[in-house]
Backbone as CSV, one residue per row, in Angstrom:
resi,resn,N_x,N_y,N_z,CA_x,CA_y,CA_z,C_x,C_y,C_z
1,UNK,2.440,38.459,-11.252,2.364,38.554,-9.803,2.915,39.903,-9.360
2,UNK,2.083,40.432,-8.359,2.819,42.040,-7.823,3.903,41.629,-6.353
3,UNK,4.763,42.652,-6.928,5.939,41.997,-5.788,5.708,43.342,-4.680
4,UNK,4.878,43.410,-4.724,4.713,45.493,-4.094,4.878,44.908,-2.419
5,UNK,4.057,44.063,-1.970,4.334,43.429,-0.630,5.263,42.986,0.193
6,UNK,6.068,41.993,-0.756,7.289,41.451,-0.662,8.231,42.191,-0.099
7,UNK,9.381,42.005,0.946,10.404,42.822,0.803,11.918,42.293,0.043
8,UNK,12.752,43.578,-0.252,13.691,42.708,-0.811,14.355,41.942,0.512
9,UNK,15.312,41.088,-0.666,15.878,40.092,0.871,17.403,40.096,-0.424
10,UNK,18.466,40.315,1.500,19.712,40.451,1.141,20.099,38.886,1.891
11,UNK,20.934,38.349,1.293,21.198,36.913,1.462,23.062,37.308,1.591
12,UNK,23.153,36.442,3.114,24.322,36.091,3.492,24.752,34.659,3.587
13,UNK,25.394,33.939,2.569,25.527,32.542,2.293,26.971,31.847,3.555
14,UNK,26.790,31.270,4.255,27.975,30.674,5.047,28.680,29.792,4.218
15,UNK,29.637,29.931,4.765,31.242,29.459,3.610,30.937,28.252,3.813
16,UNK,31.035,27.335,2.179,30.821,26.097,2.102,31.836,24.655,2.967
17,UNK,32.148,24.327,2.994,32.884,22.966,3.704,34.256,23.093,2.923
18,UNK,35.689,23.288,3.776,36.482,23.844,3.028,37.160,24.825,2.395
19,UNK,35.923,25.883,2.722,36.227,26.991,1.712,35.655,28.231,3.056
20,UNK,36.189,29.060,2.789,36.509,30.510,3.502,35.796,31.767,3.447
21,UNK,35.116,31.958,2.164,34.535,32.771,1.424,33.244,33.004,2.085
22,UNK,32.958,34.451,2.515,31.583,34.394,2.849,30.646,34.867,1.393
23,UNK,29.642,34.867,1.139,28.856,35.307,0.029,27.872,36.329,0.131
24,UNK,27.795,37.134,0.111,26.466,38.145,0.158,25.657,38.026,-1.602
25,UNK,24.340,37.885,-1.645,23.811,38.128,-2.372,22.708,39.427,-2.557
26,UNK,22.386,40.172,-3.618,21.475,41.553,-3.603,20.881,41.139,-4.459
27,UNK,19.501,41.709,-3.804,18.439,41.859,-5.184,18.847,42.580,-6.472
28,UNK,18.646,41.192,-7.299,18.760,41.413,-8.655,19.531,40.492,-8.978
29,UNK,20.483,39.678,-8.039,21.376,38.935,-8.197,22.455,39.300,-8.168
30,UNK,23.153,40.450,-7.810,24.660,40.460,-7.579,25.191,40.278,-6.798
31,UNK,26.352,39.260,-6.987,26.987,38.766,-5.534,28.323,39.006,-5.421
32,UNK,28.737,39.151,-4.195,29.888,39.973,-3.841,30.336,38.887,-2.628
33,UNK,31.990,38.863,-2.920,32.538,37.529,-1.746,33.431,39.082,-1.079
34,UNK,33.674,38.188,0.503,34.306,38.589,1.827,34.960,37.528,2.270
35,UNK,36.335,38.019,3.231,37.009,36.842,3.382,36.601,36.632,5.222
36,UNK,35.958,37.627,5.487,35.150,37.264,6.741,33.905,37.890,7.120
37,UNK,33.695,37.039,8.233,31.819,37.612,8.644,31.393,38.500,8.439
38,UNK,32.174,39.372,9.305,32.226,40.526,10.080,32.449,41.535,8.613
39,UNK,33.064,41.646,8.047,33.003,42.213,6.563,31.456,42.201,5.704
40,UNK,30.899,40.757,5.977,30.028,40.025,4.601,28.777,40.875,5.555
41,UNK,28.741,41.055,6.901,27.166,41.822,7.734,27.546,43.239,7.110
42,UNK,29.061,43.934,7.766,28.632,45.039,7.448,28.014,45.277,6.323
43,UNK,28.943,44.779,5.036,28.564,45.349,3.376,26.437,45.025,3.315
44,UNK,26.190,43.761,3.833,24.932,43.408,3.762,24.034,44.613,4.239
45,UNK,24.668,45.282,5.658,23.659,46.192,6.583,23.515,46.898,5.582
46,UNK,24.734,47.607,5.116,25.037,48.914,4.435,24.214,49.040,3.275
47,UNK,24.044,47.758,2.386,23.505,47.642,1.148,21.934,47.645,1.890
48,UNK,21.066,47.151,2.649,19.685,47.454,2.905,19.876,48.815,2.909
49,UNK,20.602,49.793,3.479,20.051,50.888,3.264,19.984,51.491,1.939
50,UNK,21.078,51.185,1.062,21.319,51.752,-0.098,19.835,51.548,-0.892
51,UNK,19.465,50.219,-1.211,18.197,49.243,-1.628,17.565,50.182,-1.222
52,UNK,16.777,50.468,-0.072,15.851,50.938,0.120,15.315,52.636,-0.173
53,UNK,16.544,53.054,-0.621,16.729,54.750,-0.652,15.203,55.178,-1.638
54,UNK,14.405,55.805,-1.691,13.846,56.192,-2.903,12.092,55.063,-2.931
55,UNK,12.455,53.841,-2.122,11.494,53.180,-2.618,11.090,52.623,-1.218
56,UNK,9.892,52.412,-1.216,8.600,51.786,0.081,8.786,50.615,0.272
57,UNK,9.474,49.699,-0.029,9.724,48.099,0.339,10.547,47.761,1.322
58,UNK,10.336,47.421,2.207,11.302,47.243,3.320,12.283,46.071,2.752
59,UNK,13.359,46.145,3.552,14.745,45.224,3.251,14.953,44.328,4.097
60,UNK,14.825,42.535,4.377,15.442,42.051,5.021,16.482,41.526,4.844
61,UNK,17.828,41.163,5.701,18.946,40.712,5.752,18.592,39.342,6.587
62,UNK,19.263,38.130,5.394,19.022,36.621,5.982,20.546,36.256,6.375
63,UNK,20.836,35.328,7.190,21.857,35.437,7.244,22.382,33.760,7.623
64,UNK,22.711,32.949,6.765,22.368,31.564,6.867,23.492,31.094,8.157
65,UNK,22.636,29.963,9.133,23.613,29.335,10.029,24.147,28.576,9.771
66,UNK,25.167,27.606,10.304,25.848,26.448,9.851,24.877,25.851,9.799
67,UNK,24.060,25.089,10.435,23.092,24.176,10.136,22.361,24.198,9.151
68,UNK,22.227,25.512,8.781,21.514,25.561,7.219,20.414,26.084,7.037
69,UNK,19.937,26.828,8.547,18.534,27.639,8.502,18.858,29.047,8.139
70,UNK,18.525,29.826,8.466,18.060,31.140,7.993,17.795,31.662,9.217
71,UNK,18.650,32.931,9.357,18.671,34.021,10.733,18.479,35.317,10.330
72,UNK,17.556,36.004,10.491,17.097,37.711,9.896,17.984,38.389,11.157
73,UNK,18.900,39.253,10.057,19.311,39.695,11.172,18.707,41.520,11.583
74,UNK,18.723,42.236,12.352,17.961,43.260,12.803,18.907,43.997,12.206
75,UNK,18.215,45.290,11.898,19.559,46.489,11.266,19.354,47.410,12.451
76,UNK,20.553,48.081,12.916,20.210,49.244,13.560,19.127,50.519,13.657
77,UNK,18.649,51.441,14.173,17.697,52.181,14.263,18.748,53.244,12.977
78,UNK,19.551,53.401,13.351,19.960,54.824,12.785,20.287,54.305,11.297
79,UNK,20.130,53.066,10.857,20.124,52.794,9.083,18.451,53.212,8.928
C-alpha cells in the first residue's frame, strides 16, 4: 500500500483514570510522557514541524477528549 497520501498523525493520548501523565505519540512510534497539557500540545506542535522538514506529507495533530473522540488540533500559520 502507498502511504504518499496519508498524512503523518501526531497523537495526544489523555491521562488515563487516575493517572496524570499526558502521552504524545510520533510517527514511527515514539512516545514521550508530560506531566501537563499545555507541555504534551506544545512538544506535539513543535514535533509537526520537525516531521515535516524535507518531506511533502502534511502533519496532523489529534488530540484525544475525555470522552474518547479525537480533536485535530490547528497549528499556527508561522509553523
Amino acid at each position: 500500500m502507498n502511504d504518499e497520501g496519508r498524512p503523518f498523525r501526531i497523537f495526544i493520548f489523555y491521562p488515563g483514570i487516575n493517572e496524570r501523565i499526558w502521552r504524545v505519540v510520533l510517527p514511527g512510534g515514539a512516545k514521550h510522557l508530560f506531566p501537563t497539557e499545555g507541555r504534551a500540545v506544545e512538544f506535539a506542535l513543535s514535533s509537526a514541524s520537525t516531521v515535516t522538514t524535507g518531506r511533502m506529507r502534511r502533519v496532523e495533530v489529534l488530540k484525544e477528549t475525555l470522552s474518547g473522540g479525537w480533536m485535530v488540533l490547528a497549528r499556527p500559520a508561522a509553523m
